[in-house]
N, C-alpha and C positions, 0 to 999 in steps of 0.2 A: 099359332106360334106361342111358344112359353116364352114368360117372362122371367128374368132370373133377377129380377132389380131388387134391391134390399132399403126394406120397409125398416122403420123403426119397431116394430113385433117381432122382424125377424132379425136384425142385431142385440136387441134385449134378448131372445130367445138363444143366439148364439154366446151371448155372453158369458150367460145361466149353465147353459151344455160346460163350457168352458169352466165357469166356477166349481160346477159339478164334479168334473175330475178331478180339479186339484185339490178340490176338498176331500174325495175319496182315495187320493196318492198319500195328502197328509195321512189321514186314517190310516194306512195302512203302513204309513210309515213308522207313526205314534203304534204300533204294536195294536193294530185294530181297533183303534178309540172309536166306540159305535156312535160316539156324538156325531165327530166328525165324519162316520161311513152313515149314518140317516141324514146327513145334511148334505153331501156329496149326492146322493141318490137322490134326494128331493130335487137338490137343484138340477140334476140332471135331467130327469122326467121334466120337470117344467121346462124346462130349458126347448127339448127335443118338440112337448106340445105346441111351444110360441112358435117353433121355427117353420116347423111342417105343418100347424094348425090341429085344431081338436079333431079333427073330422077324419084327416089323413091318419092320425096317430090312430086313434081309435082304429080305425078301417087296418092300421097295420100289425096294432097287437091284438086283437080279434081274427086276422086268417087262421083259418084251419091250422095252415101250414104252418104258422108261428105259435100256436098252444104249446108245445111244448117250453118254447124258451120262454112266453110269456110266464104262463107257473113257474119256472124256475125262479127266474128272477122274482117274480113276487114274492117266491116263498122265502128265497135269499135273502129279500130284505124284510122281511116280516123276523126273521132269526135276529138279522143285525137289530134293530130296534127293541127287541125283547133281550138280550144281552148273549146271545151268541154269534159274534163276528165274524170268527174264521170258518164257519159251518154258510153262517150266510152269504160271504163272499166268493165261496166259494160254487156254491148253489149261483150266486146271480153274477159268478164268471164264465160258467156256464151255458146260464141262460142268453146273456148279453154277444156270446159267440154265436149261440145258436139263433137268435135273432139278426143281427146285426152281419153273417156270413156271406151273405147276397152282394154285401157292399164292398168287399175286397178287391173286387175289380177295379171298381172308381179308384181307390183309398191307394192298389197299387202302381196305376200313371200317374196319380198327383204325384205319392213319393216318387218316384223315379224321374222326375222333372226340377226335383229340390239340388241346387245345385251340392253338396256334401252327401248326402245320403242317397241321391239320386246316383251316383258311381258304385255303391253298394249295392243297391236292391237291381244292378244293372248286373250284377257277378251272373256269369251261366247257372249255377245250381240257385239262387235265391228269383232269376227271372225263370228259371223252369219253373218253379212253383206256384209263382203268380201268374202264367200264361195256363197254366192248367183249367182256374177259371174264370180266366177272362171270355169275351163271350156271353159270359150267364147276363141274365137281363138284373137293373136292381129292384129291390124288391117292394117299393113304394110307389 
């Protein structure tokens, strides 16, 4: 039996994922301010390592199957930090697709259970889309 019970590692860890984006939304709201896109990314990484642990992470940007997004993303953010933004973010939106494309699945029955957005993502052409692949296993 899994356990889904939430640790204090794994709400600091969700909190961090959370800070992560909104720090990477401002950035990119601020006209790609690369402070705030390497401060978004950091906390997001960390963020993702508290939640799922080092061992899981590791094991999940190490598949074969995920080198490529993993280099993206790395390389994306090696850009942002060296002072080209919109090259990096765009490289590690990429990468972040092609990692993270596994999870759609999950990502589209949560939405679809949100009582407002949940009548949208329910429309016949946007749930053809997400039933396409549903099914797929996720990839952690």
């Amino acid at each position: 039996m899994v356990s889904f019970e939430m640790d204090d590692r794994k709400k600091i860890g969700l909190g961090l994922t959370g800070f992560g984006i909104f720090f990477s939304f401002l950035g990119v709201l601020f006209f790609f301010d690369k402070g705030l896109l390497a401060m978004g990314n950091i906390l997001f990484l960390s963020g993702v390592m508290l939640t799922i642990g080092l061992k899981s992470s590791l094991q999940f940007f190490m598949k074969p199957s995920n080198y490529k997004g993993t280099i993206s993303f790395g390389v994306g953010f090696f850009f942002v930090v060296v002072g080209w933004p919109v090259l990096g973010m765009i490289l590690e939106a990429y990468g972040f697709i092609v990692l993270f494309s596994g999870f759609w699945p999950t990502v589209s029955v949560f939405i679809q259970k949100i009582p407002v957005l949940g009548w949208v993502f329910q429309q016949p052409f946007v749930r053809w889309f997400f039933d396409r692949s549903r099914g797929k296993r996720v990839p952690v």
